[in-house]
PDB file of N, CA, C and O in Angstrom:
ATOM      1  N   UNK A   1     -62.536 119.532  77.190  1.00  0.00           N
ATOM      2  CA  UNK A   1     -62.877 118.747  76.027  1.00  0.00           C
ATOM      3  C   UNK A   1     -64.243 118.082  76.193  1.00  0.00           C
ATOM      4  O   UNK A   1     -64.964 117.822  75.229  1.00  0.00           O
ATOM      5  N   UNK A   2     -64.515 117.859  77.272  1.00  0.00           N
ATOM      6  CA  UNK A   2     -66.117 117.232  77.744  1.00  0.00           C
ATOM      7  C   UNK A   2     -67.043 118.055  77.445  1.00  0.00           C
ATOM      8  O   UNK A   2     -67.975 117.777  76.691  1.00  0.00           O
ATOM      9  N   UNK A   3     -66.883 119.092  77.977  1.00  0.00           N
ATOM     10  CA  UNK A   3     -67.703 120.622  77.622  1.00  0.00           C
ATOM     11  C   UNK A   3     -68.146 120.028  76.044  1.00  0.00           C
ATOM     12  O   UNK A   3     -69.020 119.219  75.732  1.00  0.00           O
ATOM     13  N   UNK A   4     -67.303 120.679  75.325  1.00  0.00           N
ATOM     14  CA  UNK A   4     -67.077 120.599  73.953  1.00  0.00           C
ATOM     15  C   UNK A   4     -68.393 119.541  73.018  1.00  0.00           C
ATOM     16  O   UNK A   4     -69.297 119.853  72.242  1.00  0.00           O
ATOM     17  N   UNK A   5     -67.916 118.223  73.577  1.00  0.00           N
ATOM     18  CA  UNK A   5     -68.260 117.156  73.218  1.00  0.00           C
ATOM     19  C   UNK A   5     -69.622 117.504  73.470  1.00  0.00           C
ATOM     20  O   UNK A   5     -70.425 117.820  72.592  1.00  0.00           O
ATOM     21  N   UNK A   6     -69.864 117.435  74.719  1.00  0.00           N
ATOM     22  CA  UNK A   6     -71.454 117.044  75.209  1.00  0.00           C
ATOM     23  C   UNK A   6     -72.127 118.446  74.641  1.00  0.00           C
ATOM     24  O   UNK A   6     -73.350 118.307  74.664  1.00  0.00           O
ATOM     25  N   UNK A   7     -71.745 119.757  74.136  1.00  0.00           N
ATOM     26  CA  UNK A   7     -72.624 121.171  73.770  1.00  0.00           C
ATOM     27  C   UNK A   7     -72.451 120.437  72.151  1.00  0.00           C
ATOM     28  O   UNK A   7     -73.154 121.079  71.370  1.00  0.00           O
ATOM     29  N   UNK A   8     -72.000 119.726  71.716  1.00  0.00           N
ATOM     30  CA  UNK A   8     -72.189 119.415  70.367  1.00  0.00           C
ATOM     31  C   UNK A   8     -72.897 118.171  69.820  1.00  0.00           C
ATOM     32  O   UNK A   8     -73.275 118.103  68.651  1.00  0.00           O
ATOM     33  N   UNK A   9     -73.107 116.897  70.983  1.00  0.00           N
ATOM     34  CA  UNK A   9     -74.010 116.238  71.204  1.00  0.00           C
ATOM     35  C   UNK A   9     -75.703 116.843  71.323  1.00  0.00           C
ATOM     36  O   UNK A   9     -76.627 116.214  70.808  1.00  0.00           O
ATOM     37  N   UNK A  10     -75.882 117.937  71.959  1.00  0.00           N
ATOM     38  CA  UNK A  10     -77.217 118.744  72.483  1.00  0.00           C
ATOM     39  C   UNK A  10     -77.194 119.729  71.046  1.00  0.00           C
ATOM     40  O   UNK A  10     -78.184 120.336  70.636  1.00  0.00           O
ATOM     41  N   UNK A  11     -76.358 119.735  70.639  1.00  0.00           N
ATOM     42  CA  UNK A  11     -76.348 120.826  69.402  1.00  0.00           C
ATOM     43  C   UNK A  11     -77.242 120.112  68.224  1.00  0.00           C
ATOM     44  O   UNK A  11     -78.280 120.567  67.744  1.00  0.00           O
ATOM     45  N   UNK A  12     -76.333 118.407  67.741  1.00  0.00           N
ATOM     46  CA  UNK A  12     -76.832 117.790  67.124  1.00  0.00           C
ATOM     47  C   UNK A  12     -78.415 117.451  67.407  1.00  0.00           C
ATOM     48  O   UNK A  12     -79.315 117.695  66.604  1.00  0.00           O
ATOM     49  N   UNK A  13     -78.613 116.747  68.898  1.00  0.00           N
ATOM     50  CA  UNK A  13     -80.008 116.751  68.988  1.00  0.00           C
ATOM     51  C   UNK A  13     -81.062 117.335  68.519  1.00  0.00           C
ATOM     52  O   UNK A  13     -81.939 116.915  67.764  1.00  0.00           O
ATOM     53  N   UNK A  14     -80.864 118.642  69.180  1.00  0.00           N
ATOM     54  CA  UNK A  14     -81.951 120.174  68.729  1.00  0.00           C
ATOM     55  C   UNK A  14     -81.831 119.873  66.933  1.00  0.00           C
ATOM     56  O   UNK A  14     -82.918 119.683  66.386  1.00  0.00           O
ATOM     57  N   UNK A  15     -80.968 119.842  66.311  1.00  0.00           N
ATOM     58  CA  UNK A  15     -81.074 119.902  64.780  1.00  0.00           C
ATOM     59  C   UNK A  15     -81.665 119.148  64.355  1.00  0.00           C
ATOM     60  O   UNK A  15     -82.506 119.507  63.531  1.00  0.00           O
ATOM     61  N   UNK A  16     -81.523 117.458  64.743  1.00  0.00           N
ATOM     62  CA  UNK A  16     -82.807 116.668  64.635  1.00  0.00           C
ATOM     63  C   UNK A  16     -84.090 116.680  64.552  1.00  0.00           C
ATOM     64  O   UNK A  16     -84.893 116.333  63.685  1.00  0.00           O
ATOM     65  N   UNK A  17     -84.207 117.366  66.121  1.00  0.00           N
ATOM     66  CA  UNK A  17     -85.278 117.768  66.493  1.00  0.00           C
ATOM     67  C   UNK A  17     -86.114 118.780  65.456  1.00  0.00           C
ATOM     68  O   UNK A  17     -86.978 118.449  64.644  1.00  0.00           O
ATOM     69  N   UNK A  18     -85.815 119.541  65.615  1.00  0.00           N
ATOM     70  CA  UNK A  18     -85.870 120.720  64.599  1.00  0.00           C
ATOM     71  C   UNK A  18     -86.284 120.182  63.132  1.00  0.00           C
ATOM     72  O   UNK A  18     -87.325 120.579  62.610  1.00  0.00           O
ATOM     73  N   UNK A  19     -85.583 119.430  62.608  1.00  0.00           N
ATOM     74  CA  UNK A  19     -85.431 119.064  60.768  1.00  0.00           C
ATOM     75  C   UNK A  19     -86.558 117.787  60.993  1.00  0.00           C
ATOM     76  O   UNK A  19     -86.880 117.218  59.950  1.00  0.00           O
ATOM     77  N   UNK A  20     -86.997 117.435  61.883  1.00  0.00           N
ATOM     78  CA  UNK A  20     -87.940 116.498  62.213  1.00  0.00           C
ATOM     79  C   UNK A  20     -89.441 117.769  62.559  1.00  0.00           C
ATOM     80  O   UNK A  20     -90.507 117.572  61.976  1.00  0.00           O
ATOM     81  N   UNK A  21     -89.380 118.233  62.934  1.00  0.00           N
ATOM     82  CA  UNK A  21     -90.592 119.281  62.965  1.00  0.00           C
ATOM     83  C   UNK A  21     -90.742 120.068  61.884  1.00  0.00           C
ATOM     84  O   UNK A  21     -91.860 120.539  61.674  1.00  0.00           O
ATOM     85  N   UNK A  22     -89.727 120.344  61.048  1.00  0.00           N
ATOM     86  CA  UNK A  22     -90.308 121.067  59.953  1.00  0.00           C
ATOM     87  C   UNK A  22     -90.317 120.365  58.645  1.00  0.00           C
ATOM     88  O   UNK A  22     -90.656 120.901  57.590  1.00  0.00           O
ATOM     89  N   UNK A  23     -89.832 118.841  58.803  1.00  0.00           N
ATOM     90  CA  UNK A  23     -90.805 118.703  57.875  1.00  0.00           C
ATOM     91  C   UNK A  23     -92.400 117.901  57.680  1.00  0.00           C
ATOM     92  O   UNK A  23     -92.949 117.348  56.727  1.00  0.00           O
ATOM     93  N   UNK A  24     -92.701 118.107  58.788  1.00  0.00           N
ATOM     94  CA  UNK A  24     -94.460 118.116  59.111  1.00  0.00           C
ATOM     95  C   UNK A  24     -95.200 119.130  59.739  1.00  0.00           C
ATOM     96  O   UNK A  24     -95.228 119.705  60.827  1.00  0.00           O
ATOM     97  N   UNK A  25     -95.996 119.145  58.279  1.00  0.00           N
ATOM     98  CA  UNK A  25     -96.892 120.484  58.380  1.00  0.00           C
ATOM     99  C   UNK A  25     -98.296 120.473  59.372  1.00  0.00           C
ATOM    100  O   UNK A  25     -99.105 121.401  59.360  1.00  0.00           O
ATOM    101  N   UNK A  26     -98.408 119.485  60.067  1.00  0.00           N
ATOM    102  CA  UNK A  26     -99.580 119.138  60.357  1.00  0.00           C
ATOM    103  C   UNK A  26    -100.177 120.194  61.584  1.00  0.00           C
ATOM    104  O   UNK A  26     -99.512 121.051  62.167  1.00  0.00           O
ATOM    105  N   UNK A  27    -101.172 119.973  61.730  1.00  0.00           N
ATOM    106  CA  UNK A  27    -101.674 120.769  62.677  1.00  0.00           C
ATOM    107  C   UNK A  27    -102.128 119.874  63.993  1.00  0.00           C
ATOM    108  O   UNK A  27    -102.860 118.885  63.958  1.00  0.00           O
ATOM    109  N   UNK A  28    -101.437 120.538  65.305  1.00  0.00           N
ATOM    110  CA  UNK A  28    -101.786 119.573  66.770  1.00  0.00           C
ATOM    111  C   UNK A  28    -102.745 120.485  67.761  1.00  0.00           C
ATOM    112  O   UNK A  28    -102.841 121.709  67.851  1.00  0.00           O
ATOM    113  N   UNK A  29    -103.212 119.745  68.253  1.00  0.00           N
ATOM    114  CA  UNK A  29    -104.629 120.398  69.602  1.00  0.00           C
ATOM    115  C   UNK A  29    -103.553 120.499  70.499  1.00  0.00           C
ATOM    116  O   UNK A  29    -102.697 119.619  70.400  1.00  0.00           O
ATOM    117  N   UNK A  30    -103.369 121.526  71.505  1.00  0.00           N
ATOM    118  CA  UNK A  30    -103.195 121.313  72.853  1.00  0.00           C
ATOM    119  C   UNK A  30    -104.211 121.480  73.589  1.00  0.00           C
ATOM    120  O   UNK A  30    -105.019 122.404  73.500  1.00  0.00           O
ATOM    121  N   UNK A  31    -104.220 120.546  74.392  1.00  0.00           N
ATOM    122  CA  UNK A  31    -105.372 120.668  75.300  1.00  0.00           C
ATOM    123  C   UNK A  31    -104.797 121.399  76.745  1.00  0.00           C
ATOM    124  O   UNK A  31    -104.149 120.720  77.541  1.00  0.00           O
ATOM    125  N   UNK A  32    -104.982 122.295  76.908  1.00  0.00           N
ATOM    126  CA  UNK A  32    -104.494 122.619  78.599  1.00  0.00           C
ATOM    127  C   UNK A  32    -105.445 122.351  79.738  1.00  0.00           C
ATOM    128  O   UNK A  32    -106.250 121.477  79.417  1.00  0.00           O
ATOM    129  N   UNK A  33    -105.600 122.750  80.803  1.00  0.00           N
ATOM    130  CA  UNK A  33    -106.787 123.471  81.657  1.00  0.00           C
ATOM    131  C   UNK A  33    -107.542 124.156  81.603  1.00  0.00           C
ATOM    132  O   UNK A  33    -108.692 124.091  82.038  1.00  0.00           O
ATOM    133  N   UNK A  34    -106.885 125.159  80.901  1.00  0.00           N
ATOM    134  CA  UNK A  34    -108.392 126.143  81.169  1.00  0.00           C
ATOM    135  C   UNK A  34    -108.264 126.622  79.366  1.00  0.00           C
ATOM    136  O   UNK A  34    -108.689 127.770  79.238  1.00  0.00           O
ATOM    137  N   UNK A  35    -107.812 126.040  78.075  1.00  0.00           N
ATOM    138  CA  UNK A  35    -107.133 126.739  77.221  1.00  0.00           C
ATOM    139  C   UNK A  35    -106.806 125.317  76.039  1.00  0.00           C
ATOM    140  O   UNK A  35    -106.470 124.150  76.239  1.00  0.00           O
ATOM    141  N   UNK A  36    -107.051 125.979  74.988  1.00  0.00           N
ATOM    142  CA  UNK A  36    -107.181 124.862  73.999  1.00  0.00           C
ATOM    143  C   UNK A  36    -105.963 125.329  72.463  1.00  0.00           C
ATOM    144  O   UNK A  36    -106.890 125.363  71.654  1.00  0.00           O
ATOM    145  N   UNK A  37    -105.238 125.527  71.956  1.00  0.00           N
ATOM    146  CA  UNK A  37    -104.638 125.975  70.610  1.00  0.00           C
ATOM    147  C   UNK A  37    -104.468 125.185  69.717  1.00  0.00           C
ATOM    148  O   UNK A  37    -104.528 124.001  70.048  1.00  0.00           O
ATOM    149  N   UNK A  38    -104.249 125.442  68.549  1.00  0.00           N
ATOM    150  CA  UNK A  38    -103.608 124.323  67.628  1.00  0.00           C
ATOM    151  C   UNK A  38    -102.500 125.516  67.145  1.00  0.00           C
ATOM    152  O   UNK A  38    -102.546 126.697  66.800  1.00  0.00           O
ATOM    153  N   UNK A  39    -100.834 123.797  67.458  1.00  0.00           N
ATOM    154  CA  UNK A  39    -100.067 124.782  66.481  1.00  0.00           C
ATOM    155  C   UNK A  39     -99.228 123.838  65.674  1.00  0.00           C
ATOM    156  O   UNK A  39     -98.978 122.773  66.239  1.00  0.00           O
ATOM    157  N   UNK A  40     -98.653 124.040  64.248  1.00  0.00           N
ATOM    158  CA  UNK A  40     -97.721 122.787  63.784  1.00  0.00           C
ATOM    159  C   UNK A  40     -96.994 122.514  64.049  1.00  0.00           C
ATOM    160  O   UNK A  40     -96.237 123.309  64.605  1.00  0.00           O
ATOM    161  N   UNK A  41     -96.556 120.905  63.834  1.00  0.00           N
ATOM    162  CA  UNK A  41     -95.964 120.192  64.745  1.00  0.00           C
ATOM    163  C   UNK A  41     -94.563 120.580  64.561  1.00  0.00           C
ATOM    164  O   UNK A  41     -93.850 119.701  65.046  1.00  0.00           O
ATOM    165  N   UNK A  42     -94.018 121.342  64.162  1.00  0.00           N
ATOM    166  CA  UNK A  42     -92.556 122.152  63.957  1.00  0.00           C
ATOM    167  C   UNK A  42     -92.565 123.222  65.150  1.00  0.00           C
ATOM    168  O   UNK A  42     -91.480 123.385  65.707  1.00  0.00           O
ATOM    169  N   UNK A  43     -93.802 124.073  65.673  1.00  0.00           N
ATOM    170  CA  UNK A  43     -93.605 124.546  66.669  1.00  0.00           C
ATOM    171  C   UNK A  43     -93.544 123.689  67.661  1.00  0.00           C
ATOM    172  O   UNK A  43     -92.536 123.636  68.365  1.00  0.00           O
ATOM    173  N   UNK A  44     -94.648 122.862  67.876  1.00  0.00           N
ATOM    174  CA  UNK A  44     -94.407 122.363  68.978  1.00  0.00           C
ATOM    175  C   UNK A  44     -93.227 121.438  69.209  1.00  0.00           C
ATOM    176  O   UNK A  44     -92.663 121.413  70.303  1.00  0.00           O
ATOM    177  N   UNK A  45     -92.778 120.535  68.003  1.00  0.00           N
ATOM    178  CA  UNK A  45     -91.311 120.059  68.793  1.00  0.00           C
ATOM    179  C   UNK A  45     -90.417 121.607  69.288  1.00  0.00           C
ATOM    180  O   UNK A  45     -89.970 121.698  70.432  1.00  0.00           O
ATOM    181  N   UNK A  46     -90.295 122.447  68.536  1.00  0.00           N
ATOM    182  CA  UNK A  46     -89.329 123.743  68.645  1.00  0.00           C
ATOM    183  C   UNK A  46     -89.841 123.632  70.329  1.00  0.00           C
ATOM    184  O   UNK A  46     -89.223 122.929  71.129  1.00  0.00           O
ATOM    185  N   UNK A  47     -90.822 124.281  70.635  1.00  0.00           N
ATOM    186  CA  UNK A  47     -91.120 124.815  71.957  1.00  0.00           C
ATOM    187  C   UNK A  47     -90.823 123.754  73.062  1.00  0.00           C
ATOM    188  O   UNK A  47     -90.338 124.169  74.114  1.00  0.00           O
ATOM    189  N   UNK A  48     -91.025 122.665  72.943  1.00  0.00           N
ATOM    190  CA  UNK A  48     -90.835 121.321  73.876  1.00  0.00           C
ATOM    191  C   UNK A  48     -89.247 121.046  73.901  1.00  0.00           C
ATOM    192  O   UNK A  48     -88.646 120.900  74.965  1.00  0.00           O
ATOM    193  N   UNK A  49     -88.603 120.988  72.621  1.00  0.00           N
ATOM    194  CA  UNK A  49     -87.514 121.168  72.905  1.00  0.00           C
ATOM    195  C   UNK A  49     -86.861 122.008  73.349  1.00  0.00           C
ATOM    196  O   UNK A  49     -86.029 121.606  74.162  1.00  0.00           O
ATOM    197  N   UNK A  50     -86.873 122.815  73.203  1.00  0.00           N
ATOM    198  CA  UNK A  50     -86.209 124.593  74.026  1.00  0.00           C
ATOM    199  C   UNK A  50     -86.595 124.580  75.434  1.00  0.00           C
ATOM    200  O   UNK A  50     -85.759 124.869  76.290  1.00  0.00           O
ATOM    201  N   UNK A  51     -88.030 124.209  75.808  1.00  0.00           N
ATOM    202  CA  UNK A  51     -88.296 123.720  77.296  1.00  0.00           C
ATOM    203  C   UNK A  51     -87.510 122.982  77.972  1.00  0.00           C
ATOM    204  O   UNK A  51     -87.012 123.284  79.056  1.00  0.00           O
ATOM    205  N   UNK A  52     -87.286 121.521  77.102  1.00  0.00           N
ATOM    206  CA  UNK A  52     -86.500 120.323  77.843  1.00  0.00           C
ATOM    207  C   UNK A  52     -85.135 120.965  78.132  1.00  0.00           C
ATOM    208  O   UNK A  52     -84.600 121.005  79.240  1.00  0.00           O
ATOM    209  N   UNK A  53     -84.778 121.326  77.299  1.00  0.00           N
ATOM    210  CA  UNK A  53     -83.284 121.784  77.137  1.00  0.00           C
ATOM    211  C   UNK A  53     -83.043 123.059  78.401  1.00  0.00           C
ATOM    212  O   UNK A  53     -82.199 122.855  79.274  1.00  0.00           O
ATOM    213  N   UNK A  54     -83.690 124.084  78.394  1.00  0.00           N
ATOM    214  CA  UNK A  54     -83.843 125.057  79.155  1.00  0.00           C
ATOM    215  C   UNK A  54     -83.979 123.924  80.626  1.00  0.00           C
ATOM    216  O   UNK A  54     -82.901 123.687  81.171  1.00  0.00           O
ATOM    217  N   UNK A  55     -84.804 123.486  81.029  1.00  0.00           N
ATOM    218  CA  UNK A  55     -85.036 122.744  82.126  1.00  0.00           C
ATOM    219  C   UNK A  55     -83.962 121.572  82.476  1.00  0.00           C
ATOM    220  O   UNK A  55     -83.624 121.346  83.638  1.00  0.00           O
ATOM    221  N   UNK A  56     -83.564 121.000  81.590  1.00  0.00           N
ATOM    222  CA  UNK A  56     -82.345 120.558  81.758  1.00  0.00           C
ATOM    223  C   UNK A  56     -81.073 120.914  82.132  1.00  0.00           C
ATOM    224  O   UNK A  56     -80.267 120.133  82.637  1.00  0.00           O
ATOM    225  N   UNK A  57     -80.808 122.453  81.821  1.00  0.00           N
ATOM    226  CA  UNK A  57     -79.750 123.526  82.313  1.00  0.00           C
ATOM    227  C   UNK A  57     -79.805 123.565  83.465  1.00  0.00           C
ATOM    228  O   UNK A  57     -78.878 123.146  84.159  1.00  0.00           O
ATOM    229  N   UNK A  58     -81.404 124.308  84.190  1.00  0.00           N
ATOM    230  CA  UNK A  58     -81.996 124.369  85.183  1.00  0.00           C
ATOM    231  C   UNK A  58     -81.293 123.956  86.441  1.00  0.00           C
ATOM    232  O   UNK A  58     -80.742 124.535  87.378  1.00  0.00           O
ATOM    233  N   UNK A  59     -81.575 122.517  86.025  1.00  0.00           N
ATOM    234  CA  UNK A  59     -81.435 121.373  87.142  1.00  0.00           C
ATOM    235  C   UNK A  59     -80.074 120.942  86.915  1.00  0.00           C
ATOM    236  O   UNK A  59     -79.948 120.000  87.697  1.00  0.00           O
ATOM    237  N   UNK A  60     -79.338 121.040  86.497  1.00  0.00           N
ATOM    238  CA  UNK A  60     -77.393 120.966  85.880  1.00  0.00           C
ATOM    239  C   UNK A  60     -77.072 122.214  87.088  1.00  0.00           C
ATOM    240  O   UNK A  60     -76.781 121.817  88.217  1.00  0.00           O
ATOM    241  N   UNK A  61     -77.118 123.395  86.882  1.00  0.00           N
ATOM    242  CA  UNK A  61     -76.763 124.267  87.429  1.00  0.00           C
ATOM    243  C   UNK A  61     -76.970 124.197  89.206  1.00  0.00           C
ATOM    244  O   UNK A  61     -76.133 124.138  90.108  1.00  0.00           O
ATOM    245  N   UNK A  62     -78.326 124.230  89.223  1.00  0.00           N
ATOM    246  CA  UNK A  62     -78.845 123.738  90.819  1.00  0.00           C
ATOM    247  C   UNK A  62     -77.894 123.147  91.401  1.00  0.00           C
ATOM    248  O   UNK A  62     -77.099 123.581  92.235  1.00  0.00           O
ATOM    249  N   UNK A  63     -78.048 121.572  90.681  1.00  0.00           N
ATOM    250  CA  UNK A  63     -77.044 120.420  91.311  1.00  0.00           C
ATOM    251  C   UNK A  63     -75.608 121.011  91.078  1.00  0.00           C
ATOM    252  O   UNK A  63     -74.807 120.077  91.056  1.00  0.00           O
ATOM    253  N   UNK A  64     -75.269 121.680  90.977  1.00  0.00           N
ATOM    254  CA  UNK A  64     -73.554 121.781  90.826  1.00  0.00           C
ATOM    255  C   UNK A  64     -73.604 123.037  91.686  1.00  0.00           C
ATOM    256  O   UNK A  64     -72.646 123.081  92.457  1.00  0.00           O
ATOM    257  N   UNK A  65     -74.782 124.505  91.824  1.00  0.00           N
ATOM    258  CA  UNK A  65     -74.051 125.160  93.032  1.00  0.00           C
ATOM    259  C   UNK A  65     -74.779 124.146  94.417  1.00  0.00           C
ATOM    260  O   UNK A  65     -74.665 124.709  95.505  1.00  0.00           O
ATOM    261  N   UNK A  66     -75.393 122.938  94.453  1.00  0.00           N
ATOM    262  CA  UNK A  66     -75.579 122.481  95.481  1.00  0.00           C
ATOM    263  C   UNK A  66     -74.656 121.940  96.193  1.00  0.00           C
ATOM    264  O   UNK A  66     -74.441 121.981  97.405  1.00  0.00           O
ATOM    265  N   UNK A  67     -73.769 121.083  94.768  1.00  0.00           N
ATOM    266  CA  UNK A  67     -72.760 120.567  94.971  1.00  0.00           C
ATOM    267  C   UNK A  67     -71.435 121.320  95.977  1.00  0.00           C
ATOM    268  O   UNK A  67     -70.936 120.961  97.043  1.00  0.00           O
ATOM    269  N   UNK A  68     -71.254 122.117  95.369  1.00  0.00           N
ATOM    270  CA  UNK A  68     -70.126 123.409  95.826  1.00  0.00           C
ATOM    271  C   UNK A  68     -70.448 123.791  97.121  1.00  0.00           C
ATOM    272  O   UNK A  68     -69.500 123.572  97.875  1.00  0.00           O
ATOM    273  N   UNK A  69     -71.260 124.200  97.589  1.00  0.00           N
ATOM    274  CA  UNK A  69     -71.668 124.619  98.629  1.00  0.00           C
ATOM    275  C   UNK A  69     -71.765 123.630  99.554  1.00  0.00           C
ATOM    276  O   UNK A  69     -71.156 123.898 100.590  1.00  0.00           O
ATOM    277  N   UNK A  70     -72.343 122.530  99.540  1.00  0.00           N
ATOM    278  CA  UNK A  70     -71.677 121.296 100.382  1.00  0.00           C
ATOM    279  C   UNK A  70     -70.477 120.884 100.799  1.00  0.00           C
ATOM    280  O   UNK A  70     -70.203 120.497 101.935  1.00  0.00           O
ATOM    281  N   UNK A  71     -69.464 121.001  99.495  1.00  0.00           N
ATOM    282  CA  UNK A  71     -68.210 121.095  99.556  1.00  0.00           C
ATOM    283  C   UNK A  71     -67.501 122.223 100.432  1.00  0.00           C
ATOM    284  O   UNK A  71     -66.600 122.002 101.241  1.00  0.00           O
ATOM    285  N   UNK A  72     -68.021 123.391 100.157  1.00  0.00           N
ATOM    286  CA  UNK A  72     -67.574 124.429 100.848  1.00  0.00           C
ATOM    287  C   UNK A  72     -67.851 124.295 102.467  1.00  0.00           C
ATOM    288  O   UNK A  72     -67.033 124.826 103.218  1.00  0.00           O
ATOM    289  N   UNK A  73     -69.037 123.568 103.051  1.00  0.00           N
ATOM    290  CA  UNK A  73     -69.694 124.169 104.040  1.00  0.00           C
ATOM    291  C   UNK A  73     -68.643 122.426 104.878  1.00  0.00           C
ATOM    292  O   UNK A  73     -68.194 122.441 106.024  1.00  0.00           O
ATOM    293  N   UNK A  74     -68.536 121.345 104.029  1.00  0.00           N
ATOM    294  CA  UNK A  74     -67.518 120.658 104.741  1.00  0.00           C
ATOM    295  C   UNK A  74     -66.378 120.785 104.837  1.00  0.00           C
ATOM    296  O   UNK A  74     -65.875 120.116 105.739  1.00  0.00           O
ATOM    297  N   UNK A  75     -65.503 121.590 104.070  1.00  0.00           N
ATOM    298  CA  UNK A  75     -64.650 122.063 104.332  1.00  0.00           C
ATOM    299  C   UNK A  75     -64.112 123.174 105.469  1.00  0.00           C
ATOM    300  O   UNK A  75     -62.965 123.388 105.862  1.00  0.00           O
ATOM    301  N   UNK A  76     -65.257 123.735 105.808  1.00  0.00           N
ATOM    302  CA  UNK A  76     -64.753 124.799 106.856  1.00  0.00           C
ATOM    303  C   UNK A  76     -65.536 124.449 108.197  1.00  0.00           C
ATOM    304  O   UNK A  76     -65.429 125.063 109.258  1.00  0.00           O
ATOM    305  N   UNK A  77     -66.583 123.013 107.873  1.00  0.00           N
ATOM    306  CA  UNK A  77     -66.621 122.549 108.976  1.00  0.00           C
ATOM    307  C   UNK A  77     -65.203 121.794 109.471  1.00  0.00           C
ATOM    308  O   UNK A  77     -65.059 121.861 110.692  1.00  0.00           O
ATOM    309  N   UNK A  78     -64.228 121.154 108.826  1.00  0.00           N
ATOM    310  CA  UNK A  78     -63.210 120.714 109.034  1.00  0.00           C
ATOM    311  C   UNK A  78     -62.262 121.346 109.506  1.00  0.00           C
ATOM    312  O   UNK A  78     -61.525 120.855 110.362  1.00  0.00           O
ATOM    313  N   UNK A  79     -62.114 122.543 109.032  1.00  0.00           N
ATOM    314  CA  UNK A  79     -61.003 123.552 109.488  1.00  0.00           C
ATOM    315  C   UNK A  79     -61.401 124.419 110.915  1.00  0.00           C
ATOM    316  O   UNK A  79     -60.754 125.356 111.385  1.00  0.00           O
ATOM    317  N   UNK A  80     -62.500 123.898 111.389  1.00  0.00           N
ATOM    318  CA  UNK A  80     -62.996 124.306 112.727  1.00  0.00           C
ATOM    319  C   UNK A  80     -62.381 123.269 113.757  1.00  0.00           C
ATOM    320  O   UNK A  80     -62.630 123.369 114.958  1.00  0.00           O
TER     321      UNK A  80
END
């Protein structure tokens, strides 16, 4: 039921997100390093959000097979 909750919390977000970027048409600079674009500000929340979110998985996943594997590796240190 947590599952549930929290993929429909992140669901709602992104839609925010989203209905907040399209409705401004404006045009933004990115400035990079070596690299300059303009794109409207509906892409760029889209792309920043899909980043955060993607990177947020990222580091969810990491920490939980880090988790496991700790678990695992004290456990059969115990049974030694």
């Amino acid at each position: 039921m947590r599952l549930y909750i929290t993929l429909f919390f992140i669901l709602v977000l992104l839609a925010v997100a989203f209905i907040f970027g399209s409705q401004n048409d404006q045009l933004l600079t990115l400035n990079y390093l070596v690299a300059r674009t303009e794109i409207s500000v509906a892409a760029a929340v889209s792309l920043f959000s899909g980043i955060g979110f993607l990177l947020g998985l990222l580091v969810t996943i990491l920490w939980r097979i880090i988790r496991k594997s700790k678990k695992a590796f004290t456990r059969k240190k115990l049974q030694e």
